[in-house]
C-alpha positions as CSV (number, residue, x, y, z in Angstrom):
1,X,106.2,202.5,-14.1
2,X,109.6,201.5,-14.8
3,X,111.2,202.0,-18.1
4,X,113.7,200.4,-19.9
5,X,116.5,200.3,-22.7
6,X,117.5,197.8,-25.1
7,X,119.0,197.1,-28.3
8,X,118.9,193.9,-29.9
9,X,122.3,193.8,-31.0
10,X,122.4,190.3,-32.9
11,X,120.9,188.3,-30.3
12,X,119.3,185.2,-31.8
13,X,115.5,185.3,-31.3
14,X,115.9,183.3,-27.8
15,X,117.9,184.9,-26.0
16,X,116.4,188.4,-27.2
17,X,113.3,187.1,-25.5
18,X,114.6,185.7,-22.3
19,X,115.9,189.1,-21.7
20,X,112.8,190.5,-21.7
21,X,111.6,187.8,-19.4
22,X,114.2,187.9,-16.9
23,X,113.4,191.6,-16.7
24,X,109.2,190.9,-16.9
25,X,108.8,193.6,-20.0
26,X,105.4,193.5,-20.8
27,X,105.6,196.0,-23.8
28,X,108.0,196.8,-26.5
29,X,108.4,200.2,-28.1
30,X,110.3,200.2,-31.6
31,X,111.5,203.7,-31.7
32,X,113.4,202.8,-34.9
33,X,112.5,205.2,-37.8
34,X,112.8,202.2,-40.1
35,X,112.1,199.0,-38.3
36,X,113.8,196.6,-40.1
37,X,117.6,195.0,-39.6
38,X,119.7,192.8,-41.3
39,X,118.7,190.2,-38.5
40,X,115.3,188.9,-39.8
41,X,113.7,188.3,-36.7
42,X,114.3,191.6,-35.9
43,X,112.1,193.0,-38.6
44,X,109.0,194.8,-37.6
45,X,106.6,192.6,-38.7
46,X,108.6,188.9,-37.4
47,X,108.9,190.6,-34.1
48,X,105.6,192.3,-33.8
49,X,104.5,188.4,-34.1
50,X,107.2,187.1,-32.3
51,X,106.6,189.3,-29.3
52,X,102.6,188.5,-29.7
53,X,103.4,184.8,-29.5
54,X,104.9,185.2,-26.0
55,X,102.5,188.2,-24.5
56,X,104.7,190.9,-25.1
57,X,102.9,194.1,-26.1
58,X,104.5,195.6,-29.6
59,X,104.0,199.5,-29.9
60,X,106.0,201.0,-33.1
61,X,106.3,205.2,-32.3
62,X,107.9,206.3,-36.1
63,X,107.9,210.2,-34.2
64,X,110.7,208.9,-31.9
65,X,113.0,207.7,-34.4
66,X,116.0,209.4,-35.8
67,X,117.3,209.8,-39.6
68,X,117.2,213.4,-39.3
69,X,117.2,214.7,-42.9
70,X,118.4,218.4,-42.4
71,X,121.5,219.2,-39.5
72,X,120.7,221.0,-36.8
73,X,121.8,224.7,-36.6
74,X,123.2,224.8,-33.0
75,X,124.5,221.1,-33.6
76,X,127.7,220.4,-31.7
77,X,128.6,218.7,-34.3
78,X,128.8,220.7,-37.1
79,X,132.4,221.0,-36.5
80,X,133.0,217.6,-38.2
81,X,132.4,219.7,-41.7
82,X,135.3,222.5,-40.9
83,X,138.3,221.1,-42.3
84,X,140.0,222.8,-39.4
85,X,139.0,220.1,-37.2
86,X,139.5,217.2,-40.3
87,X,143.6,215.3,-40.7
């Protein structure tokens, strides 16, 4: 099985789906924590039935998503709150 990458950027609805044609995707998995975007189509539910409309499995896996609410203790990037490290 080969897996692949994508993000929709602000492709219209077309080209969005000729990508996935060129490439023969047969299922999509939103990994978005909240699957919506300021691009309509791109909203859970108009692209669950956008994808259904040409074949395209849609599979939405909330676990996989980010939006972490607490930092992580060994984060690299705690740094950015030292003011040592701020202009």
């Amino acid at each position: 099985m080969r897996v692949y990458t994508i993000g929709h950027s602000n492709r219209s609805p077309e080209d969005f789906l000729n990508l996935l044609k060129k490439y023969e995707i047969e299922v999509i998995i939103d990994v978005r924590r909240f699957p919506s975007s300021k691009f309509e189509h791109f909203n859970q539910k108009t692209l669950e039935d956008l994808l259904k409309r040409e074949d395209i499995e849609y599979i939405w896996m909330e676990e996989l998503g980010g939006f972490r609410r607490k930092g992580l203790k060994n984060s690299p990037n705690i740094a950015i709150k030292s003011k040592g490290f701020r202009n």
